[in-house]
MIGU-156678 format. One line per field, with one value per residue (C-alpha): z, x, y. Coordinates in pm, whole numbers, plus 50000, padded with zeros to 5 digits. Layout:
MIGU-156678
c3: (Z, ...)
c1: (X, ...)
c2: (Y, ...)
***
This chain:
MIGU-156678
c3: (31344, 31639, 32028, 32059, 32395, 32436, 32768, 32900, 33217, 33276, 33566, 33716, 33554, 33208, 33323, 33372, 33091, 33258, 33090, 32814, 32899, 33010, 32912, 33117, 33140, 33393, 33232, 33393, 33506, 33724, 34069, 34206, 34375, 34740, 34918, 35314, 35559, 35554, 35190, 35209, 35478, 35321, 35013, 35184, 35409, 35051, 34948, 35288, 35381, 35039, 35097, 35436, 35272, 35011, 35272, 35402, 35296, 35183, 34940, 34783, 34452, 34394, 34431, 34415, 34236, 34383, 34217, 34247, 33984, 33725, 33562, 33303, 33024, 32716, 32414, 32364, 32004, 32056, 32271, 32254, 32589, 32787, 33026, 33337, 33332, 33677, 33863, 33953, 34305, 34295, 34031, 34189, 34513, 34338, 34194, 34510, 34675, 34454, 34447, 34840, 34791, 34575, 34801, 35024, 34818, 34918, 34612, 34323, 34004, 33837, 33835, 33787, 33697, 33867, 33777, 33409, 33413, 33447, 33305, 33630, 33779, 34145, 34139, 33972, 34239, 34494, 34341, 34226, 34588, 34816, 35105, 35290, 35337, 35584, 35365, 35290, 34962, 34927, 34755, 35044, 35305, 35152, 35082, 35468, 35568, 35320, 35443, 35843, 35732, 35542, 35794, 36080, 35866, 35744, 36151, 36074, 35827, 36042, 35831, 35504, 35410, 35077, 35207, 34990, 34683, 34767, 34817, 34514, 34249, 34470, 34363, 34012, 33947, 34161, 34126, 33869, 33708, 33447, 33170, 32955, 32703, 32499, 32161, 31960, 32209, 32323, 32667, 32792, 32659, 32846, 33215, 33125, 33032, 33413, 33557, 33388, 33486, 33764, 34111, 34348, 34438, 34266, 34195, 33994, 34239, 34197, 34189, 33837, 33706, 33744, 33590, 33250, 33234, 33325, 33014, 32805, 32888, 32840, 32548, 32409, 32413, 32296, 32160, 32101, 32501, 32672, 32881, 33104, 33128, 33325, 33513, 33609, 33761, 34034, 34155, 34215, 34390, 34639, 34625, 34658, 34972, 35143, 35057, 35273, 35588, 35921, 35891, 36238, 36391, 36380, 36402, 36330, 35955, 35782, 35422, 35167, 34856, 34577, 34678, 34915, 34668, 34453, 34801, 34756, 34386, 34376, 34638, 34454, 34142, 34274, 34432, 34105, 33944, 34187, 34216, 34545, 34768, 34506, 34336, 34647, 34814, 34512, 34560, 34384, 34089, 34020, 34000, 33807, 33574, 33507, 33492, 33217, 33010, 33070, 32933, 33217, 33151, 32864, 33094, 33226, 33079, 33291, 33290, 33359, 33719, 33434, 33299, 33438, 33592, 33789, 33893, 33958, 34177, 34381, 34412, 34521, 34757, 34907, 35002, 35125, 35292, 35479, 35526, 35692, 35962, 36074, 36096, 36312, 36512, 36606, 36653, 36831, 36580, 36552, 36878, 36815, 36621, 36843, 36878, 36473, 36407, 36548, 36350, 36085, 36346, 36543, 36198, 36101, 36462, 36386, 36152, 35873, 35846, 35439, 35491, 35604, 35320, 35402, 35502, 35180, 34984, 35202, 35091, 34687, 34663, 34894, 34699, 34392, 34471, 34587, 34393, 34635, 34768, 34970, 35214, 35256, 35405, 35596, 35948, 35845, 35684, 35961, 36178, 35901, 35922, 36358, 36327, 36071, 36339, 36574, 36334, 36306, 36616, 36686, 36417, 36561, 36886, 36840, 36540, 36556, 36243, 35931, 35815, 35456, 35600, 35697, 35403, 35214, 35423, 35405, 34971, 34897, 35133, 35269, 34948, 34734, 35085, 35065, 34668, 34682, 35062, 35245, 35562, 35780, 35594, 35579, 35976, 36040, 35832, 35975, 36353, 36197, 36076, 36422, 36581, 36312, 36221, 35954, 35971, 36021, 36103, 36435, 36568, 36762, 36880, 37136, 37409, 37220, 37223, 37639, 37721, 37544, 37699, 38056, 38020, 37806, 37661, 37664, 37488, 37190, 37090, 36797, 36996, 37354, 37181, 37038, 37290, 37567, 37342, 37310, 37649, 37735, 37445, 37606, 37955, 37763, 37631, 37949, 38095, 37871, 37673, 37370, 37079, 36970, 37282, 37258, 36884, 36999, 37306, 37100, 36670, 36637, 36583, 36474, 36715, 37014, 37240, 37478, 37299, 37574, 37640, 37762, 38127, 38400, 38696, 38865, 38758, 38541, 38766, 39021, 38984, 38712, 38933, 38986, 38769, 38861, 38834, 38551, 38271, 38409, 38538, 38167, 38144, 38079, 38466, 38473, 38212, 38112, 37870, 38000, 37902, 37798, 38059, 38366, 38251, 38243, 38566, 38774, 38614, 38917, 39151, 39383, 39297, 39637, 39509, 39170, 39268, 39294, 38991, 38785, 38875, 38681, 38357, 38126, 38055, 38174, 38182, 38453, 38664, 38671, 38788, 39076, 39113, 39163, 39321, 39422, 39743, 39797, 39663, 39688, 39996, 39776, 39428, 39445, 39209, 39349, 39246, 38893, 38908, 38995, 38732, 38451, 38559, 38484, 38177, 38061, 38074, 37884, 37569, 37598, 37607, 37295, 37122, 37168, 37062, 37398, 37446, 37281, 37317, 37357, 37481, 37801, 37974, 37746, 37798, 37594, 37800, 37755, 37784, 37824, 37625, 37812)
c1: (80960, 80940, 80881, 81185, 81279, 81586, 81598, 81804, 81953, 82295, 82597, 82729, 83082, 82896, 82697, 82979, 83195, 83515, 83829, 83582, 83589, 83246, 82933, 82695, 82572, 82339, 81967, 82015, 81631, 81784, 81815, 82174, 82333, 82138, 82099, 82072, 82195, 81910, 81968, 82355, 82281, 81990, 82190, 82509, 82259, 82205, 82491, 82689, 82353, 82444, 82816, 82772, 82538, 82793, 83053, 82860, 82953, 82655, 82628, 82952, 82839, 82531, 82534, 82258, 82240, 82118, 81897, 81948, 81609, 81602, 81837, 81682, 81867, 81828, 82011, 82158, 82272, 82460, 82739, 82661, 82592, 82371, 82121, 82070, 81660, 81662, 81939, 82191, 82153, 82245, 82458, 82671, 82697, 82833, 83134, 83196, 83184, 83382, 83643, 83670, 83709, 83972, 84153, 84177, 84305, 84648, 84705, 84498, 84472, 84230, 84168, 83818, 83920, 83554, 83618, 83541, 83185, 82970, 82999, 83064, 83274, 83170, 83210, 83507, 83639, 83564, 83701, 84071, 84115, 84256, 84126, 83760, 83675, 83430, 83235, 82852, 82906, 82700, 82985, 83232, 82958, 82844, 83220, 83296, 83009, 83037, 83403, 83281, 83011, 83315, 83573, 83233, 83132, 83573, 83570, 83339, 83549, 83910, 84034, 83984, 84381, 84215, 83858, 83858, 83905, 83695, 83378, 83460, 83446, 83127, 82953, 83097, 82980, 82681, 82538, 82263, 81993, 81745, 81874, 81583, 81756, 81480, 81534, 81414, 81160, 81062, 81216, 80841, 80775, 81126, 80937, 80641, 80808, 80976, 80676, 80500, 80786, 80935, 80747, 81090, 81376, 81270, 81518, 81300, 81056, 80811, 81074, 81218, 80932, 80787, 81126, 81019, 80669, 80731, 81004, 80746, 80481, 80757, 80875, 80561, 80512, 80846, 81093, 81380, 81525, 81697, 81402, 81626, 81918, 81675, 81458, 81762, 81925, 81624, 81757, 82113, 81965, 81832, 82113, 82394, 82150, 82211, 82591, 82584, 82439, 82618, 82902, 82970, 82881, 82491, 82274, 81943, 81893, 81757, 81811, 81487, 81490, 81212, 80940, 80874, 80852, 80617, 80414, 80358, 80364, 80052, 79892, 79936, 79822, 79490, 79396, 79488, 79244, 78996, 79046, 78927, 79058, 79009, 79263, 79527, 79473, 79669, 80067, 80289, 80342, 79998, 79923, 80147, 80151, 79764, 79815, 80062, 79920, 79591, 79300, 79193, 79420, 79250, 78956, 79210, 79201, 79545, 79863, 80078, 80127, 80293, 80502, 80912, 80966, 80709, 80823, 81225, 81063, 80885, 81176, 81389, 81135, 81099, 81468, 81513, 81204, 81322, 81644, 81533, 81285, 81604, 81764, 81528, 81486, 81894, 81923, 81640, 81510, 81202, 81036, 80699, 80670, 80812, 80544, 80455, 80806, 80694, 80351, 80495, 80658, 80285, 80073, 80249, 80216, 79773, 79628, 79647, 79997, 79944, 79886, 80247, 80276, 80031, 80261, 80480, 80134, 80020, 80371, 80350, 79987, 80042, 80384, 80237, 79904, 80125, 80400, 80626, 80882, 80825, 81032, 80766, 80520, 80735, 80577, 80257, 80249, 80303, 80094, 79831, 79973, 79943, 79562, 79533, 79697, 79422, 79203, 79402, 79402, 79043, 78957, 79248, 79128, 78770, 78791, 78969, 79084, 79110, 78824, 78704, 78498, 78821, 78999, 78723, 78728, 79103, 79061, 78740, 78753, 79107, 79315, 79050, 79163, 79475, 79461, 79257, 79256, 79454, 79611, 79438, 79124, 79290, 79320, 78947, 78764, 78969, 78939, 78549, 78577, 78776, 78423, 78170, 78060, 78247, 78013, 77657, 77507, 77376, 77700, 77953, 78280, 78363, 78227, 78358, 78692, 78755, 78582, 78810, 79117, 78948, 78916, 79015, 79294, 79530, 79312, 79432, 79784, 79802, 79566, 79786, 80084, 79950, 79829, 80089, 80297, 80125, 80128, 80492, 80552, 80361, 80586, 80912, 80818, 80692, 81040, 81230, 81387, 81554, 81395, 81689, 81659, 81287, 81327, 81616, 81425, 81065, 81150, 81485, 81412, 81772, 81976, 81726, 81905, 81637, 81289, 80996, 80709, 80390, 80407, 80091, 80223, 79958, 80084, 79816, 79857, 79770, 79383, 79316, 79062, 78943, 78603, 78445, 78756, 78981, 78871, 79011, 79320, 79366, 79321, 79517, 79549, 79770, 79991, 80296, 80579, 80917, 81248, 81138, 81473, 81317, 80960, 81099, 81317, 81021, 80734, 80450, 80631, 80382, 80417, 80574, 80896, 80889, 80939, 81306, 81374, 81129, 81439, 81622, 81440, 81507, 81125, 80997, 80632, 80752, 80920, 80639, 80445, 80729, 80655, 80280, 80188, 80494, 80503, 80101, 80044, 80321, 80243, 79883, 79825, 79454, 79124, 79126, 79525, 79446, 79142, 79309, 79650, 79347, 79204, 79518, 79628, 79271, 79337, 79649, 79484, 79165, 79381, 79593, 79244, 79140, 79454, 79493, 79823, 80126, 80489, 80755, 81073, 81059, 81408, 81562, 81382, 81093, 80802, 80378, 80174, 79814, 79612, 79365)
c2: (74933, 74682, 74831, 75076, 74875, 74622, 74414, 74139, 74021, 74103, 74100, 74352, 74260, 74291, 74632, 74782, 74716, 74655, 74909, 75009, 75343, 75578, 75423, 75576, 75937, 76142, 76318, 76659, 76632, 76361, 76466, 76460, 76109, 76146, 75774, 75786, 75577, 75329, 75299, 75205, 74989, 74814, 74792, 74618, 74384, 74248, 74137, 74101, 73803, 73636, 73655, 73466, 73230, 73189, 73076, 72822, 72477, 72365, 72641, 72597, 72480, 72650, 72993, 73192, 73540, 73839, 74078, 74434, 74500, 74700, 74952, 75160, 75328, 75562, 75586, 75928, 75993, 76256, 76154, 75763, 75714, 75567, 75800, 75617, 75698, 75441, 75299, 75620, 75505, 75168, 75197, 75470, 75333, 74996, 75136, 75347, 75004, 74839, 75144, 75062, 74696, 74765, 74999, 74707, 74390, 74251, 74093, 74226, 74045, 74272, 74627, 74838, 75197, 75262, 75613, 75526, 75389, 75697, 76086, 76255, 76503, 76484, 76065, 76111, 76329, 76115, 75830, 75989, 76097, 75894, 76035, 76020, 76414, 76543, 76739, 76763, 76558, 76213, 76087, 76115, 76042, 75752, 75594, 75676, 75523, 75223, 75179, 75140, 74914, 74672, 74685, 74598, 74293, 74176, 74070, 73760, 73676, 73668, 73328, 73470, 73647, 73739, 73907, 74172, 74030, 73738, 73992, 74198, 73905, 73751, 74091, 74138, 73777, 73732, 74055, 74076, 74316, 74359, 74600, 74800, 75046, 75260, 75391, 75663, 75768, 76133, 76197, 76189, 75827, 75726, 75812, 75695, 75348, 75397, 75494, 75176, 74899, 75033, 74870, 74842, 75071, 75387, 75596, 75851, 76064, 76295, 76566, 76411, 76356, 76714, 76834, 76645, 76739, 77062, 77062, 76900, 77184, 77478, 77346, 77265, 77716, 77784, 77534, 77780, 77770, 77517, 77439, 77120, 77352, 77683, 77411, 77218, 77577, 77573, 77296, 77367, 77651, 77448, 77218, 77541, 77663, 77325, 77346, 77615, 77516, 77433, 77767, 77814, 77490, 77602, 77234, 77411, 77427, 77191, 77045, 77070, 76984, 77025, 76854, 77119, 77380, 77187, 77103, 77520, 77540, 77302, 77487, 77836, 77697, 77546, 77870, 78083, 77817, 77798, 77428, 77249, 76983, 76709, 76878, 76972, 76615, 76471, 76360, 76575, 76297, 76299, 76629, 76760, 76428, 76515, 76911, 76923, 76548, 76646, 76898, 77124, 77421, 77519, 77611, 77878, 78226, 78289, 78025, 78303, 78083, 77823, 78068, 77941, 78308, 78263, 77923, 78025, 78312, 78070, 77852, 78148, 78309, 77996, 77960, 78280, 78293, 77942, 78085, 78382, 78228, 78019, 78287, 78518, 78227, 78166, 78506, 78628, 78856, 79006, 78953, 79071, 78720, 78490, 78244, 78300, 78163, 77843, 77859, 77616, 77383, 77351, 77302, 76988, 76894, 76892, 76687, 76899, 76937, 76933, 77275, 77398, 77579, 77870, 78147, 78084, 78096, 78370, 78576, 78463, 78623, 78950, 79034, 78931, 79175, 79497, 79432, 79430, 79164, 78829, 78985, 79272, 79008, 78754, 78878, 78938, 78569, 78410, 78598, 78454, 78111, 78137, 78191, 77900, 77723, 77789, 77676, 77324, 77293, 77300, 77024, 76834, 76848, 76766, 76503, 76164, 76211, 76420, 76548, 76676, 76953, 77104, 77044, 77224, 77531, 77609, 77492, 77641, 77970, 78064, 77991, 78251, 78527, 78426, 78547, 78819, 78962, 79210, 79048, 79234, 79125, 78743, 78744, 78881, 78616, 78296, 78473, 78424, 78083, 77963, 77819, 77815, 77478, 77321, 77054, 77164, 77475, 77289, 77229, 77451, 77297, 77529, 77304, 77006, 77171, 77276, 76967, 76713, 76896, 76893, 76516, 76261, 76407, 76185, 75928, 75998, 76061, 76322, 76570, 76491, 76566, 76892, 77042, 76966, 77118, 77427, 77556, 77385, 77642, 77922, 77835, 77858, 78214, 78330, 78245, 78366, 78140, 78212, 78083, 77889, 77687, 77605, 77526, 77272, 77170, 77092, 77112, 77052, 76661, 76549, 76678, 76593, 76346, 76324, 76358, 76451, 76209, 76351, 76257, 76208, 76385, 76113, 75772, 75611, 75299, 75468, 75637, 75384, 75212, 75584, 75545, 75870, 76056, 75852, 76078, 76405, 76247, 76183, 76565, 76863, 76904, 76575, 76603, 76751, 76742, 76570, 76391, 76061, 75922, 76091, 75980, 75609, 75615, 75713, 75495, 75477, 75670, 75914, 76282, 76367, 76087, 76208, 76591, 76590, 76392, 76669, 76905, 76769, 76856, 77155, 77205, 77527, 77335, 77111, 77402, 77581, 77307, 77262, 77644, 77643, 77335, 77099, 77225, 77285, 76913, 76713, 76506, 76481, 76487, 76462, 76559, 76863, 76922, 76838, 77066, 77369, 77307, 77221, 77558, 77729, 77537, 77618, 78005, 77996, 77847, 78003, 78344, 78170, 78118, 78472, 78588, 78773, 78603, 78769, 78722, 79022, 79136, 79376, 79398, 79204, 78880, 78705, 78689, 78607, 78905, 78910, 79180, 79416)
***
């Protein structure tokens, strides 16, 4: 037998079989139709750039194709259909686009029944309706966004009476791919064909890919089950969770999707095997491409990690566990964690933002170890994941950049506490490991640490950003605002109108031929968050000018710098101003370090408390 693999180069009229009824079908480890904005837009800036080009005169007679790559498909026997391995995407959002174009025609002289191409309920849907719902659906997204984008680009084209139908033939004649249809091959083989071929467009991820080595792997122990059909029900969980999102007009949840459960699968799995950083600095495709092709397991005397409950409990512990910090977070729940709900927020703020998955690691082992629920160890998870925090921050603070060290602490060391320690017992050794060197013995970065922040801050952005977040956080607690706010004020990136900048109260113009003294003015003591539109409106201003605007912000950080020394030093914002603020912007994190500082509710507010 010859290499199971037809290809050719076809048109979009010929891919889709016009009237010929459903050709195409979805894999059910194929994640569900999911392009964003920038994809539809990308996609249209295709075709609408050949269209015009098209138009011109002197392109009249020779027109030239586009190329929308490749579109990967499988034979399946049992229906006769074709599995779209690559090319869902694309191929979706073409008859959705074509569906709309038809809508439009004055005159049609040929009709797509769009709705006949691929084996799908949802598409179909979309496509039988004659109205453009406001739902969470891609589908209906996509056409009302694809719809806006047409009518936008039919106003260059005011002459043409026939505009529609003029753009729909260009594409179903223009239009062009490269066809690969595999035969007879294990549904293994198929992705490692896509992964081999495929360099543009990808609409396989890591996600998909896990899904069929994972079904490989299970099926491999026990080829009874419908191994596609249990995986594939992890990931309508996820998908059902996101369904659900935005009841009541709440704008704070956010949509995940798998790869953040395999971000914390892969990390529980290296620290049941022991494996190091070598292992956990891997992407997700790689990983998981090498653990279940490749040799190492049988080193394990355990795989009970492999086993799918274990994996569906993850997936579901995960959600709630997600579920529930928004939660406590809208509604002010749980006080005595305040600042641990933002724990997560602040580590992917440091360089080592990898490592967001601790408290959900953290939760896995401690349930697993007591047998008891996640649930059981959702506050006393993040109180783990606050202190790793500290630790972040250090190295982030210190280092330019990511460093291994680090990396081989939290791998080699935390993951085996996380396993096999007791919270309590967690907490202790990191509050050890907070200023020991990481390095060598001979160094302590303690000094490292409050000197950087004293002066020189601002030289670098990551660390600036960090930790002028960190004690704007501290201000917003101590005044009592509700989490919700400071979650929309600092985390909530989406809905943020007007993100902050990290402002020098002292313009930078203005000391910069300050030699002795530039370093500190580029210190904690001169800087604080605020609206990026006030920090642009008064550029060089002198502090005394810029008072009144700073007012006008909803930062607590800048109030209580309005509080505390407007008055004192607004007719002069000297060395000796920024001295005393660095003192006490020094005490807050030096508190925060010691873990002196904690947050509660007395009288019904939030507020910073300082421990005896």
């Amino acid at each position: 037998m010859g290499f199971p693999i037809d290809s050719k180069v076809l048109g979009l009229r010929e891919l889709i079989k016009v009237n010929e009824g459903e050709r195409y079908s979805i894999p059910i480890y194929q994640r569900p139709y999911s392009w964003e904005e920038k994809n539809i837009k990308d996609f249209l800036a295709s075709i609408f750039d050949a269209f015009k080009e098209v138009n011109e005169e002197k392109c009249k007679v020779n027109v030239k194709p586009v190329f929308f790559g490749t579109i990967q498909l499988d034979h399946n026997k049992d229906d006769n259909t074709l599995d779209i391995v690559d090319g869902q995407q694309r191929l979706t959002t073409f008859l959705l686009f074509l569906d709309l174009l038809q809508r439009n025609e004055k005159h049609p002289k040929e009709y797509i029944d769009c709705s006949k191409v691929i084996k799908s309920d949802k598409l179909k849907e979309v496509l039988k309706d004659d109205n453009i719902k406001n739902t969470s659906s891609k589908y209906y997204e996509n056409r009302k966004l694809l719809k806006k984008e047409v009518e936008h680009f039919e106003k260059e084209f005011k002459e043409k009476n026939e505009f529609y139908t003029e753009l729909k033939n260009f594409v179903l004649d223009n239009v062009y791919f490269v066809q690969l249809i595999t035969e007879e091959m294990d549904l293994s083989e198929v992705v490692s064909v896509f992964n081999t071929i495929n360099t543009t467009g990808l609409d396989l991820n890591a996600t998909d890919i896990f899904k069929v080595r994972y079904y490989d792997y299970l099926r491999g122990i026990d080829n009874t089950k419908d191994w596609l059909k249990e995986i594939n029900s992890c990931y309508q969980s996820i998908d059902d969770s996101n369904e659900k999102l935005g009841k009541g007009g709440r704008t704070d949840q956010t949509k995940f999707d798998m790869g953040w459960v395999l971000d914390i699968y892969k990390h529980i799995i290296c620290a049941e095997f022991g494996w190091g950083f070598s292992e956990v600095s891997k992407s997700n495709q790689k990983f998981f491409d090498e653990l279940f092709k490749g040799t190492r397991l049988t080193e394990q005397s355990d795989l009970s990690v492999l086993e799918f409950d274990t994996f569906k409990h993850i997936v579901d512990g995960f959600i709630d566990y997600w579920r529930w910090i928004e939660n406590v977070r809208y509604n002010g729940e749980h006080p005595e964690i305040a600042k641990e709900i933002f724990s997560i927020y602040l580590v992917e703020k440091t360089r080592y933002k990898r490592y967001w998955t601790i408290p959900f690691v953290v939760a896995y082992f401690r349930a697993k170890a007591e047998g008891k629920k996640w649930s059981d160890y959702y506050v006393d998870s993040l109180r783990v994941n606050m202190y790793m925090f500290r630790f972040f921050l250090i190295y982030t603070v210190v280092n330019d950049r990511v460093i291994n060290p680090v990396q081989n602490k939290v791998c080699d060391k935390c993951f085996k506490w996380f396993k096999e320690c007791s919270t309590g017992e967690i907490i202790r050794n990191i509050k050890s490991l907070l200023w020991s060197p990481v390095r060598s013995n001979e160094y302590n970065p303690y000094d490292d640490f409050y000197k950087t922040i004293k002066s020189g801050l601002f030289d670098n952005g990551s660390r600036v950003h960090l930790v002028c977040t960190l004690t704007a956080l501290i201000d917003e607690v101590n005044k009592g605002v509700k989490e919700r706010d400071i979650y929309d004020k600092f985390f909530n990136y989406e809905m943020i109108k007007d993100p902050y900048d990290i402002e020098h109260i002292e313009a930078r113009n203005n000391f910069k031929d300050d030699k002795d003294n530039v370093n500190e003015f580029n210190g904690i003591g001169n800087l604080t968050v605020l609206e990026r539109s006030i920090n642009r409106s008064i550029k060089d201003k002198l502090v005394g000018d810029k008072t009144e605007e700073y007012k006008k912000s909803k930062y607590a950080a800048v109030g209580v710098f309005i509080q505390e020394f407007g008055d004192k030093c607004k007719d002069k914002w000297d060395i000796e101003c920024v001295r005393k603020r660095r003192k006490e912007e020094i005490k807050k994190i030096k508190s925060f370090m010691k873990g002196e500082l904690y947050f509660c509710i007395r009288g019904g507010s939030l507020g910073v408390w300082y421990r005896k």
